[in-house]
N, C-alpha and C positions, 0 to 999 in steps of 0.2 A: 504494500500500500504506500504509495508517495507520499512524504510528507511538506507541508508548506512551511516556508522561511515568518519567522516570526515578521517579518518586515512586508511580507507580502500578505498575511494573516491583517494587518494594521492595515492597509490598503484594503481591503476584501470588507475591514470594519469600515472605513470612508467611506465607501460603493454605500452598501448597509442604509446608513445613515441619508447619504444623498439620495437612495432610493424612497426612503420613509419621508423625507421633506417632500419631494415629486408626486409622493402620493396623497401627503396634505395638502397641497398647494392643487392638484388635480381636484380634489372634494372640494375645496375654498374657490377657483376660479372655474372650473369645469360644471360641479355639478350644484355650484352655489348653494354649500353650505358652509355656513359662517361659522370660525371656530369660538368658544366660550374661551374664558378668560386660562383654566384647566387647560385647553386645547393649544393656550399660544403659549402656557409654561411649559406643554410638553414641548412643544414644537424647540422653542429654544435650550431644553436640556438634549434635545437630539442633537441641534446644531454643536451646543458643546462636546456630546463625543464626539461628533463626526469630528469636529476639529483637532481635538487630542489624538482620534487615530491619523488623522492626516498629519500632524506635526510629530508624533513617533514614525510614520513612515519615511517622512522627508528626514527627519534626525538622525535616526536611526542607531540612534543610542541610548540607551537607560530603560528595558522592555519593561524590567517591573515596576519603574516608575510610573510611565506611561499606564500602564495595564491596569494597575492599582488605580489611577486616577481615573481612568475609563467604566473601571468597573464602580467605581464608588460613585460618579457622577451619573454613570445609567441606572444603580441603584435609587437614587434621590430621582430620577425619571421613574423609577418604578412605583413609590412610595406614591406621587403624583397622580399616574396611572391607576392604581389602588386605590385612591380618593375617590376619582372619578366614577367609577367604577361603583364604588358604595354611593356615589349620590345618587347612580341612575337607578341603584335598586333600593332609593329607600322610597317608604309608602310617600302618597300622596300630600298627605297630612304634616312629613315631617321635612318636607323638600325646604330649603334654603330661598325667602325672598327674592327676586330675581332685582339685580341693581341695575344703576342704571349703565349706558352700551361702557365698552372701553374707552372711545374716544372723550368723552366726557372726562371719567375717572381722569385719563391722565393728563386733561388742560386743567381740571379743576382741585384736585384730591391730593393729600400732599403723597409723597413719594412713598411710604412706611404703610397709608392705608392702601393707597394702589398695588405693592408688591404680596398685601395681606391678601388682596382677592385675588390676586392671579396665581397664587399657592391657595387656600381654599373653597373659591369658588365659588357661585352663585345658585342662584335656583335654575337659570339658562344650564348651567353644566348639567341638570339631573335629564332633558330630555334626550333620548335613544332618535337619532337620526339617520342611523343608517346599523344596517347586520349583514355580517353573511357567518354562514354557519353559526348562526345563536350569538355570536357574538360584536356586540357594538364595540367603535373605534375605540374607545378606550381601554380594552379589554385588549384588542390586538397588540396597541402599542402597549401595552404591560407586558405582555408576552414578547414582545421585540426589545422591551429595554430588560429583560429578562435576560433572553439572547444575548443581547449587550454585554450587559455584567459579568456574564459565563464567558464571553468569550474573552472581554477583555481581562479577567481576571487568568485564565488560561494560558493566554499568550504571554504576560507578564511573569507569569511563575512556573510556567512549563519548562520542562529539561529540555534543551537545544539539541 
């Protein structure tokens, strides 16, 4: 069985990532649905591995460094993901007020409460806008910063 270069594994995690932004930005402009405040924290915790695995591939020095921070930072995408997750299955009754849009929040709100909603979220994050296989977007990308975390923690402390 061939084995891949930890440096090409770092790359393969870029793709990853670049792939999972292509497919948000496809539901956001393609099939116009707007992301919740939940939706633009994951978005940018992808951005961040993707970036770490891009800048351990171009470096291409320090794997557990890199890997460690990949995996810890797709963790905290997980945690994220798992919020969401539990707002879209809780009852009706117990759903999060819905505030008001993003744009607002961040010309009017000071910085500390704006960063509070885009890490817990609104009542907008609890509705289910799209499945496949049973599963709504936030569930996938839980599963993908899942992925994430497993691989970059793999690649970083793997035997060469």
């Amino acid at each position: 069985m061939p084995t891949i270069s930890t440096r090409l594994g770092f790359l393969l995690g870029f793709l990853f990532c670049t792939l999972l932004l292509a497919v948000a930005a496809w539901f956001q402009f393609v099939r116009d649905l707007q992301p919740c405040p939940l939706c633009i924290s994951q978005r940018v915790v992808v951005l961040l591995v993707g970036f770490l695995h891009l800048t351990a591939w171009l470096h291409d020095r320090h794997p557990r460094l890199y890997g460690t921070l990949s995996g810890l930072t797709a963790m905290g995408g997980a945690f994220l993901s798992a919020r969401h997750v539990w707002l879209q299955n809780l009852p009706e009754d117990e759903v999060p007020a819905c505030g008001p849009g993003l744009g607002y929040v961040f010309r009017h709100f000071p910085l500390t409460e704006t960063v509070r909603l885009l890490v817990s979220g609104t009542g907008e994050c609890s509705e289910v806008l799209w499945t496949f296989l049973g599963l709504s977007i936030p569930a996938w990308t839980l599963l993908a910063f899942l992925l994430l975390a497993g691989w970059g923690f793999w690649l970083g402390w793997r035997r060469s």
